[in-house]
N, CA, C and O atoms as a GROMACS GRO file, in nm:
protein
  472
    1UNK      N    1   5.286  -6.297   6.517
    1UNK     CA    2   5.147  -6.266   6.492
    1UNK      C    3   5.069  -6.298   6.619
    1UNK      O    4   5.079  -6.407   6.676
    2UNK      N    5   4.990  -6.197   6.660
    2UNK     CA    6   4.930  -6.191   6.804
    2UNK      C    7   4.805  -6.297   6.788
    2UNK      O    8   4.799  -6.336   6.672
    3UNK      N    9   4.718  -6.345   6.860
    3UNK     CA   10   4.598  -6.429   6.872
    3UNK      C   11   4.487  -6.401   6.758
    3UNK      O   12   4.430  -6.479   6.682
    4UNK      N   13   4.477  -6.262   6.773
    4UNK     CA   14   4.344  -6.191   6.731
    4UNK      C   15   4.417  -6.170   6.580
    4UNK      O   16   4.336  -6.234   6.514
    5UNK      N   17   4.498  -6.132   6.502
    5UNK     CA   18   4.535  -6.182   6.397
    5UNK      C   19   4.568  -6.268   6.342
    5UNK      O   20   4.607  -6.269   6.226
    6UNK      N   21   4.558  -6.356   6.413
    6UNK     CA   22   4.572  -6.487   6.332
    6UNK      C   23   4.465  -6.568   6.356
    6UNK      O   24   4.481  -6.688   6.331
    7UNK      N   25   4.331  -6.521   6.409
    7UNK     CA   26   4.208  -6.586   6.359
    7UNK      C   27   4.140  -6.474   6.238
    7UNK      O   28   4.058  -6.504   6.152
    8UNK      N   29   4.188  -6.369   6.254
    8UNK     CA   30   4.165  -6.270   6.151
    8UNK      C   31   4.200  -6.347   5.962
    8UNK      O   32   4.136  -6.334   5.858
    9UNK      N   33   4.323  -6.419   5.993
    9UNK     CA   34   4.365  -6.470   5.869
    9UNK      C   35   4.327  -6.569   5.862
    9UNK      O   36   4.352  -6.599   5.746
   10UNK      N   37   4.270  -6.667   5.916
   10UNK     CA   38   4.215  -6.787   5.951
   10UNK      C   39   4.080  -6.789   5.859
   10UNK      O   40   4.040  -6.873   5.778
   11UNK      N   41   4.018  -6.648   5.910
   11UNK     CA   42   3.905  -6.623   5.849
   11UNK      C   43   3.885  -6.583   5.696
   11UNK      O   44   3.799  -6.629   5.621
   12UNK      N   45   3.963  -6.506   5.672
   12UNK     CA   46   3.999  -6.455   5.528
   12UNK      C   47   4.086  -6.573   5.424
   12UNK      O   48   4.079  -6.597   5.303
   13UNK      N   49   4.146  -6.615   5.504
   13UNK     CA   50   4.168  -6.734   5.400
   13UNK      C   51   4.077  -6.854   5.356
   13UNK      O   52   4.055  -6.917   5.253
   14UNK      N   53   4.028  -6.853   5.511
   14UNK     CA   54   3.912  -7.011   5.472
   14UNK      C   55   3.769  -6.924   5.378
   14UNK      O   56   3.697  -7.006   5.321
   15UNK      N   57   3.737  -6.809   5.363
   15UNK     CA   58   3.644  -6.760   5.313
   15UNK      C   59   3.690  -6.771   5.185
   15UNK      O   60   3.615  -6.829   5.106
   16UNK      N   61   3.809  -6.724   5.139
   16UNK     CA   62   3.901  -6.698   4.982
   16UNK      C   63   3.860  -6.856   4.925
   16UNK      O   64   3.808  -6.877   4.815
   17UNK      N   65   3.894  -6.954   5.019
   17UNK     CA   66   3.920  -7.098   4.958
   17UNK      C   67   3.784  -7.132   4.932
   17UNK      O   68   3.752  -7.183   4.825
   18UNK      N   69   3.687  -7.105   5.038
   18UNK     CA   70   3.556  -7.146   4.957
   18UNK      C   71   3.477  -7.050   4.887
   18UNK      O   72   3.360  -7.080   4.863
   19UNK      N   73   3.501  -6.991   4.867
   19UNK     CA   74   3.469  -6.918   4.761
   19UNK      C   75   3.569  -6.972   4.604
   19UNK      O   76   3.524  -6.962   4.490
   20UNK      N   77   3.685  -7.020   4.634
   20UNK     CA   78   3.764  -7.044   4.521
   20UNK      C   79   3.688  -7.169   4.498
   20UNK      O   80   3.612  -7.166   4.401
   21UNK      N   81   3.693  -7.268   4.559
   21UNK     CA   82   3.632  -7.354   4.554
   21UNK      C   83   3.515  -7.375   4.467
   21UNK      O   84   3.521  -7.439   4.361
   22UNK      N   85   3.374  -7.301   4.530
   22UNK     CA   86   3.300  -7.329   4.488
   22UNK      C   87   3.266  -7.261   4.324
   22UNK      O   88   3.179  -7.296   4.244
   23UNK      N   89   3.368  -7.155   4.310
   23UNK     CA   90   3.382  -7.085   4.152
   23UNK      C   91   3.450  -7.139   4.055
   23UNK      O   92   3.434  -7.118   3.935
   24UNK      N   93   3.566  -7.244   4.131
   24UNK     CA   94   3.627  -7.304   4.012
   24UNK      C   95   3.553  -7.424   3.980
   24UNK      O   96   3.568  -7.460   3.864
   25UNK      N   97   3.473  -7.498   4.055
   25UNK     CA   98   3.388  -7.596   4.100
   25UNK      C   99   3.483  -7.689   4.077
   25UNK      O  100   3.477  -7.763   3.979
   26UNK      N  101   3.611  -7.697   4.194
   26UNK     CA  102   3.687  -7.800   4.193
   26UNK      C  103   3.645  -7.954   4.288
   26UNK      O  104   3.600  -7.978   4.400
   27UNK      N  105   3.698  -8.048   4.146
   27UNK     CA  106   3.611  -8.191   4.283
   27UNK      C  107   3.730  -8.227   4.344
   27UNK      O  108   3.813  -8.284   4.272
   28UNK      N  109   3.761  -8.203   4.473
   28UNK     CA  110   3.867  -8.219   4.573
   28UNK      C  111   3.809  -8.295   4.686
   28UNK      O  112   3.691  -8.308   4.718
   29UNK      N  113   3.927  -8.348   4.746
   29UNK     CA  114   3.836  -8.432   4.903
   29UNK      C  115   3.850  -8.295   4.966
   29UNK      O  116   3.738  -8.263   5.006
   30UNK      N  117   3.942  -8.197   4.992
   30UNK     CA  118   3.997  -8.073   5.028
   30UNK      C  119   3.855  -8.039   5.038
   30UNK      O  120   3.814  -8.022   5.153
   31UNK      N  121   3.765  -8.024   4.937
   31UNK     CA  122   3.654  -7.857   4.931
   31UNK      C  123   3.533  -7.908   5.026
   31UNK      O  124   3.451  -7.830   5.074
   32UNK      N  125   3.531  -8.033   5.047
   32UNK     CA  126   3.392  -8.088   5.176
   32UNK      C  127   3.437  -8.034   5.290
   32UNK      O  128   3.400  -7.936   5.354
   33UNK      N  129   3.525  -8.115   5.306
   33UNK     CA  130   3.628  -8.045   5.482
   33UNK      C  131   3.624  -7.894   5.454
   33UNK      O  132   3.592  -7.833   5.556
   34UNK      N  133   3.640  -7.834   5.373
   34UNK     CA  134   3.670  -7.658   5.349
   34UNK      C  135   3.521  -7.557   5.420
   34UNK      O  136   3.503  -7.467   5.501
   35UNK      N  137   3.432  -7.652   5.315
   35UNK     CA  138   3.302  -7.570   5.319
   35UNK      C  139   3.213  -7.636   5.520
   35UNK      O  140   3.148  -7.569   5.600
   36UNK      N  141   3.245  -7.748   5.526
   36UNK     CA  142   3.251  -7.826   5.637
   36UNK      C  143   3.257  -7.720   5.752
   36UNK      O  144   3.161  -7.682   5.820
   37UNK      N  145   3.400  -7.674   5.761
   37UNK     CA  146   3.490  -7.569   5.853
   37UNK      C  147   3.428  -7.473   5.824
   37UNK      O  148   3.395  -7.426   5.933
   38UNK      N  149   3.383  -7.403   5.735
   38UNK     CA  150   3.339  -7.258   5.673
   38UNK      C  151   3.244  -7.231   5.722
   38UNK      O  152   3.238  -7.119   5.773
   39UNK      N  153   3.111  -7.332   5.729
   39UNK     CA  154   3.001  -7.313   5.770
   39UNK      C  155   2.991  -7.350   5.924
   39UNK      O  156   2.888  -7.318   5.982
   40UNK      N  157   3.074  -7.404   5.982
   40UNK     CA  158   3.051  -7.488   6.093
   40UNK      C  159   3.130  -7.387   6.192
   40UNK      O  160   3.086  -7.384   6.307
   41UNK      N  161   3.230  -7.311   6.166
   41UNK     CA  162   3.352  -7.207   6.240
   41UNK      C  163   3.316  -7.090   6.225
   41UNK      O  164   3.265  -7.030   6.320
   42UNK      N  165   3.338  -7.016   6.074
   42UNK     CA  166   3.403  -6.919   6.014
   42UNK      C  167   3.273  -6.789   6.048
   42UNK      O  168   3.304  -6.694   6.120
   43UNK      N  169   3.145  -6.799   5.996
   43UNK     CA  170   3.091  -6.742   6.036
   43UNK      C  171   3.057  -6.660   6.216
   43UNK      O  172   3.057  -6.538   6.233
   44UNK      N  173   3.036  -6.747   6.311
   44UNK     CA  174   3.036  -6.734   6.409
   44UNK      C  175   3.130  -6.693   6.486
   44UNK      O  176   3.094  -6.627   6.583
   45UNK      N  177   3.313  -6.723   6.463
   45UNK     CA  178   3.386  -6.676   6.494
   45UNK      C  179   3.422  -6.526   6.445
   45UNK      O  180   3.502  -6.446   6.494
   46UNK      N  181   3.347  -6.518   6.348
   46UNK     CA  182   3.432  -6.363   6.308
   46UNK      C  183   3.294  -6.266   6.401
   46UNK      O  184   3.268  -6.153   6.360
   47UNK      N  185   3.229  -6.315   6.504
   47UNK     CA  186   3.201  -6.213   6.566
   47UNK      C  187   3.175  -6.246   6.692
   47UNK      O  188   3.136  -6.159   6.769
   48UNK      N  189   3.192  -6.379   6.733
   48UNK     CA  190   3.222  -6.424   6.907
   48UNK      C  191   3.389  -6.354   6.892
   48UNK      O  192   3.430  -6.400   6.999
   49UNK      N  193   3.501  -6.285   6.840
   49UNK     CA  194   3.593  -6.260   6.829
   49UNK      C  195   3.580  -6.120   6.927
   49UNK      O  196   3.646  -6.081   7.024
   50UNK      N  197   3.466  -6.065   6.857
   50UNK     CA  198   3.440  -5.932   6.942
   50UNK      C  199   3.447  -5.912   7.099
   50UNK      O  200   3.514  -5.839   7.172
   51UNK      N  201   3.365  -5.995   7.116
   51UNK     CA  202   3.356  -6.010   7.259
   51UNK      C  203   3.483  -6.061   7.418
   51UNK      O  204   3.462  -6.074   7.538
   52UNK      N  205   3.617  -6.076   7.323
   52UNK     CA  206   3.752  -6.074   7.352
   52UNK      C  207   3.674  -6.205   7.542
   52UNK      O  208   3.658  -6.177   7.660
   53UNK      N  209   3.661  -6.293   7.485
   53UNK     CA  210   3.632  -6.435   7.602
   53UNK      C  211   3.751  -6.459   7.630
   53UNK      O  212   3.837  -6.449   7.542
   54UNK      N  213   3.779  -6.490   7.741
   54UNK     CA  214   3.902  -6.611   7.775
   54UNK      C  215   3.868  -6.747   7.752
   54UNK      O  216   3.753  -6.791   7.745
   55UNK      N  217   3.989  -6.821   7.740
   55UNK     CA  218   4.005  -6.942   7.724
   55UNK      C  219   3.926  -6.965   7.578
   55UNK      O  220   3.842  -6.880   7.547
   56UNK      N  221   3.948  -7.071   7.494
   56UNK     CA  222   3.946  -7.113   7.335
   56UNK      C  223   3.776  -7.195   7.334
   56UNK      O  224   3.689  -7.194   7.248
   57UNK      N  225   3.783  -7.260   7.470
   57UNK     CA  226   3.649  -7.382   7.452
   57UNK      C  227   3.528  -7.308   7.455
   57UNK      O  228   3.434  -7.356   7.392
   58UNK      N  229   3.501  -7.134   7.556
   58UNK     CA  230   3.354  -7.056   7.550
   58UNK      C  231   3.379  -6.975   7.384
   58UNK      O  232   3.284  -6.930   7.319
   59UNK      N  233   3.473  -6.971   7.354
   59UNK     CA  234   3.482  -6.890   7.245
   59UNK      C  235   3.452  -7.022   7.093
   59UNK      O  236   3.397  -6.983   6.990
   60UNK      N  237   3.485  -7.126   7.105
   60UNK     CA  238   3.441  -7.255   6.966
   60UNK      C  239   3.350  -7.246   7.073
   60UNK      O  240   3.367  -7.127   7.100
   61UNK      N  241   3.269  -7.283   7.150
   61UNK     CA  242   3.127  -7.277   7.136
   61UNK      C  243   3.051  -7.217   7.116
   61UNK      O  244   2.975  -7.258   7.028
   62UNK      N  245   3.019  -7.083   7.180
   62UNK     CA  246   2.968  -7.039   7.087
   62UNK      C  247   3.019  -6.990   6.964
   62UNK      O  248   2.927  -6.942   6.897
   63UNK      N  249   3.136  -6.985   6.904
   63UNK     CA  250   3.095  -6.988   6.781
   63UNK      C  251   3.049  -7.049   6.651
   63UNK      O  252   2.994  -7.015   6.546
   64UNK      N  253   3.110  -7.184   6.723
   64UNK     CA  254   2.978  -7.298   6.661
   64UNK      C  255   2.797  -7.252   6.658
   64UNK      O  256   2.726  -7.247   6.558
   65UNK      N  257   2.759  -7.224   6.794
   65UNK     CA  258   2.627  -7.227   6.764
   65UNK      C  259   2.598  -7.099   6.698
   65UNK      O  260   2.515  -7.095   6.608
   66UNK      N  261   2.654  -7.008   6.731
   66UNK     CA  262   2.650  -6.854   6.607
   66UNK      C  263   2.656  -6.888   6.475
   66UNK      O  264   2.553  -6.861   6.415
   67UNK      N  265   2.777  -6.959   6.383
   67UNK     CA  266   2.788  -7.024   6.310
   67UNK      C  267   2.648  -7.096   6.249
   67UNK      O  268   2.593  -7.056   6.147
   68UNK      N  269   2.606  -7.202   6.325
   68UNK     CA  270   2.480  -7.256   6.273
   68UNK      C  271   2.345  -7.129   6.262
   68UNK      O  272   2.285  -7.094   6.160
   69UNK      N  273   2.328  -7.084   6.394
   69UNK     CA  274   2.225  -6.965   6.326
   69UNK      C  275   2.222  -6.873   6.276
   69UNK      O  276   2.113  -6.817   6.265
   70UNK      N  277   2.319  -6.823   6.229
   70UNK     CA  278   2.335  -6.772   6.092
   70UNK      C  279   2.344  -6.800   5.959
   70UNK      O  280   2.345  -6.719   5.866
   71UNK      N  281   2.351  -6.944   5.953
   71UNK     CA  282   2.372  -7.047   5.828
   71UNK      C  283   2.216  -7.071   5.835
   71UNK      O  284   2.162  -7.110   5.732
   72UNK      N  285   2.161  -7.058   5.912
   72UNK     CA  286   2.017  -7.090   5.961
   72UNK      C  287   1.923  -6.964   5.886
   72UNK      O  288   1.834  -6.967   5.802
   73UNK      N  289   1.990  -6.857   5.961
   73UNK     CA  290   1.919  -6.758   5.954
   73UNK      C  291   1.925  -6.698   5.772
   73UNK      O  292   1.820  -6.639   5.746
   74UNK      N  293   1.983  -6.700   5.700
   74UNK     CA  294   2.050  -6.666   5.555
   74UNK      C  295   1.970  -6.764   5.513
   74UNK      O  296   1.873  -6.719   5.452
   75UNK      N  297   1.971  -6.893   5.522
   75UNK     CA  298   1.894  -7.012   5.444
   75UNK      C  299   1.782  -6.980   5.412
   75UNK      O  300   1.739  -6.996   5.298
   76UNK      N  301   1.702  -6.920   5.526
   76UNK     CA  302   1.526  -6.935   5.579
   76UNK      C  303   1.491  -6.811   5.530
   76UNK      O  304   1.381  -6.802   5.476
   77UNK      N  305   1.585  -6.679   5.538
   77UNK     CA  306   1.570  -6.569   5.412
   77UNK      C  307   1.546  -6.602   5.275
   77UNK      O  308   1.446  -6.576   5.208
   78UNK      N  309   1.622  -6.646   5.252
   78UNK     CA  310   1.632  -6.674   5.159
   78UNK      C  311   1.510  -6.777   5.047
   78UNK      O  312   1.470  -6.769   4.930
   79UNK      N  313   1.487  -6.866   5.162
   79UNK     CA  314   1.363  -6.935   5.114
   79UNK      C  315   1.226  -6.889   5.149
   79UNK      O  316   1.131  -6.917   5.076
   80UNK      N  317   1.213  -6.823   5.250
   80UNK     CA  318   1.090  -6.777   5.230
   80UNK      C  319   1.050  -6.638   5.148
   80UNK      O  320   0.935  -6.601   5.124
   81UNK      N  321   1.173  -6.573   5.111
   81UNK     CA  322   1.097  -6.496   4.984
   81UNK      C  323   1.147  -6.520   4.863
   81UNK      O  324   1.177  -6.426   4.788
   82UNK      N  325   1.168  -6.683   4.817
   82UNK     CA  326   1.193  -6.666   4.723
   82UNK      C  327   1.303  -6.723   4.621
   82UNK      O  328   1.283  -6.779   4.513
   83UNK      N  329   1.458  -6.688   4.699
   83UNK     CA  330   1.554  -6.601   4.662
   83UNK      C  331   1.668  -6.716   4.649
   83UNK      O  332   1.787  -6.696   4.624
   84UNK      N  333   1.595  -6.863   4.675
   84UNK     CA  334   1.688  -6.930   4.701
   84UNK      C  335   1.826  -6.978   4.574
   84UNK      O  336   1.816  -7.005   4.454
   85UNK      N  337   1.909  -6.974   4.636
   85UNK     CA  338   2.031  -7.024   4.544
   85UNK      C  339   2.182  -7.064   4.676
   85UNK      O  340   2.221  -7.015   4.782
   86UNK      N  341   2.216  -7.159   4.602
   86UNK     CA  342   2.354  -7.129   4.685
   86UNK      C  343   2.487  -7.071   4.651
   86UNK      O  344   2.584  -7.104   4.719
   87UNK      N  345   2.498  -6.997   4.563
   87UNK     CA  346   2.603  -6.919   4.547
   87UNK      C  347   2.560  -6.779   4.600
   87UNK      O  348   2.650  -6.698   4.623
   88UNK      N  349   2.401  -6.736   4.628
   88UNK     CA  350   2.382  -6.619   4.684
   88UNK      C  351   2.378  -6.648   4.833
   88UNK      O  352   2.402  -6.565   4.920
   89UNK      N  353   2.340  -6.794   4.856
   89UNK     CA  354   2.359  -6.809   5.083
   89UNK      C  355   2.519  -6.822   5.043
   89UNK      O  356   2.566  -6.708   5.037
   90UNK      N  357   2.607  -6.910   5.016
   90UNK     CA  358   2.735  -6.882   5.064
   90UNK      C  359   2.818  -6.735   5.074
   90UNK      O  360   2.897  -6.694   5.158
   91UNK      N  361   2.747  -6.655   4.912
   91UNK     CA  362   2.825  -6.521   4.970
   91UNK      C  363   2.772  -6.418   4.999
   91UNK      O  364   2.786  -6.299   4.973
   92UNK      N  365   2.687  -6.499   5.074
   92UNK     CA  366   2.570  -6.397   5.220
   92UNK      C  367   2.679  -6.422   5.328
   92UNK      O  368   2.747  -6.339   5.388
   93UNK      N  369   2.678  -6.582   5.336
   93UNK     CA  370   2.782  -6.620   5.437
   93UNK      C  371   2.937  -6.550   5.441
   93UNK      O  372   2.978  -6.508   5.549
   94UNK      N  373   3.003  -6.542   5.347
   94UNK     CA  374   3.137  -6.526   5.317
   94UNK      C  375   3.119  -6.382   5.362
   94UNK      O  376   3.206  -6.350   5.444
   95UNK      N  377   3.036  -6.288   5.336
   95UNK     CA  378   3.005  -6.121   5.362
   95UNK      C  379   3.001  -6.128   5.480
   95UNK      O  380   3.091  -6.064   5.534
   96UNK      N  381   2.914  -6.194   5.566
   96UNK     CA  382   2.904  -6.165   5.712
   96UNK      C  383   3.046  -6.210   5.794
   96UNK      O  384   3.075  -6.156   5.901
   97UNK      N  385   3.127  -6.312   5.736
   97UNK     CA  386   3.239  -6.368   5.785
   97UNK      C  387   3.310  -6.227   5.798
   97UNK      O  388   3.310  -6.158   5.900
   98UNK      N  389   3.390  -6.186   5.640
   98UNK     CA  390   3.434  -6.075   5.632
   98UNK      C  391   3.414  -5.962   5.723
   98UNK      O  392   3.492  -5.938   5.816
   99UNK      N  393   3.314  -5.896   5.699
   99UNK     CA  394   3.244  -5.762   5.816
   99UNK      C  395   3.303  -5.846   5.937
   99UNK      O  396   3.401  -5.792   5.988
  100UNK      N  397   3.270  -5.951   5.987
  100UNK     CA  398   3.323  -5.982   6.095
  100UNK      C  399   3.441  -5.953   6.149
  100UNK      O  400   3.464  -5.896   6.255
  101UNK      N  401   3.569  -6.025   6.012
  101UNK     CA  402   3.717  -6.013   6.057
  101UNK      C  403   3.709  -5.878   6.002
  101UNK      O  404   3.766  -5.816   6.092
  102UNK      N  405   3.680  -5.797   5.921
  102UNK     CA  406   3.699  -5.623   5.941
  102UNK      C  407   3.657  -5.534   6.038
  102UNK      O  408   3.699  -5.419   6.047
  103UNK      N  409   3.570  -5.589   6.116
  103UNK     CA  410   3.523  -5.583   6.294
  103UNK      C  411   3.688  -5.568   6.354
  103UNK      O  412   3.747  -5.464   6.383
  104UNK      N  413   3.725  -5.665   6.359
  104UNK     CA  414   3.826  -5.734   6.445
  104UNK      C  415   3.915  -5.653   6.392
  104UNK      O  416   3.972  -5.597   6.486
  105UNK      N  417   3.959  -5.615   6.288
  105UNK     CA  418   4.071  -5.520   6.244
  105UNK      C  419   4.049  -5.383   6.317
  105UNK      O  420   4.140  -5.308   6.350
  106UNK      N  421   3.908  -5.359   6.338
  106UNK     CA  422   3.882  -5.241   6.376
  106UNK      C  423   3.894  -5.222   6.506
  106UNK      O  424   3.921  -5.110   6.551
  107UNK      N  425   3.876  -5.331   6.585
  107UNK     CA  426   3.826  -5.317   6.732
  107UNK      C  427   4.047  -5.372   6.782
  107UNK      O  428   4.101  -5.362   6.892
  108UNK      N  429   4.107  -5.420   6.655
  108UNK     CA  430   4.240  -5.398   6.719
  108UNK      C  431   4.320  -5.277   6.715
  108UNK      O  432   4.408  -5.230   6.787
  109UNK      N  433   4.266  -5.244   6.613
  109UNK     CA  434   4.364  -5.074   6.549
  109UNK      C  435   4.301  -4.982   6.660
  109UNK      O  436   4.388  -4.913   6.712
  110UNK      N  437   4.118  -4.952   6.734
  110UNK     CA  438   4.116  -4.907   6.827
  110UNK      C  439   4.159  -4.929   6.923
  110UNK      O  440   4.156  -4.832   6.999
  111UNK      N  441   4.210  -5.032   6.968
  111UNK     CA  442   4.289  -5.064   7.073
  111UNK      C  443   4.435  -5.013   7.128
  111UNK      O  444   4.483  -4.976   7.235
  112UNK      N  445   4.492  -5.039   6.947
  112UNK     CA  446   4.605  -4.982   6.980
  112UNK      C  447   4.644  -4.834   7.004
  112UNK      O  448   4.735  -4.795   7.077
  113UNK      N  449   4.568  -4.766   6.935
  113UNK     CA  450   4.507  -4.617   6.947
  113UNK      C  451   4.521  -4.532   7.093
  113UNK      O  452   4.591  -4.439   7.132
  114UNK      N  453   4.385  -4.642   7.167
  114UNK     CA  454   4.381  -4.576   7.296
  114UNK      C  455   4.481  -4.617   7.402
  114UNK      O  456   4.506  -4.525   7.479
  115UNK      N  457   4.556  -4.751   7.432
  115UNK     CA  458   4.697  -4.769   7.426
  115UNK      C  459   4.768  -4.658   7.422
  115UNK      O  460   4.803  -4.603   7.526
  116UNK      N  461   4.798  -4.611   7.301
  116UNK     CA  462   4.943  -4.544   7.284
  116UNK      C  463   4.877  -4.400   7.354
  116UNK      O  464   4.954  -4.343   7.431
  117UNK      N  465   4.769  -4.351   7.336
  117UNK     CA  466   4.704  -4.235   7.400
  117UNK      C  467   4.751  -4.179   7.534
  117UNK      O  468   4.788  -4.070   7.576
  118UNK      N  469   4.725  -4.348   7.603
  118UNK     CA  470   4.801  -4.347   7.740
  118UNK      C  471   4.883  -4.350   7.818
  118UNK      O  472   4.855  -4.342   7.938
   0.00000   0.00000   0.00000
């Protein structure tokens, strides 16, 4: 499994778990660390992914701070008209994760495409 698929699954799994998580409303030490990683990684990486960076440390940084302003940005929607809940910000969050790693599926299958073209 190449780099870019296996943050692809990284992403889709840690999204599955908190989402399982927070639907079964299991009390685990597991689901703090889960949602922890989810909000703090998962978001931001599924679209600093795009931008194909070298080296691991410009790519966790910013996707840490992507990560936070988007956890930022969904929150403050959310409260200023209204709308607040957290099962609708997490799977605001979990949606944008997704589109993200289905980004990344997309931007590898084009890859391989124009590759074999050549």
């Amino acid at each position: 499994m190449s780099r870019s698929w296996g943050w692809i699954a990284v992403l889709t799994v840690s999204s599955l778990v908190v989402a399982m998580g927070f639907a079964g409303d299991l009390d685990s030490v597991v689901r703090p660390l889960a949602v922890f990683w989810f909000f703090l990684v998962c978001p931001g990486m599924a679209f600093v992914r795009l931008l194909n960076l070298t080296g691991w440390l410009p790519e966790l940084t910013l996707a840490v701070a992507l990560s936070l302003a988007l956890d930022t940005v969904v929150a403050e929607v959310m409260a200023v008209n209204g709308w607040w809940s957290l099962s609708a910000g997490l799977l605001a969050l979990i949606t944008l994760t997704l589109i993200g790693a289905a980004l990344q599926v997309g931007q590898i299958i084009w890859q391989q495409l124009h590759v074999s073209q050549t």
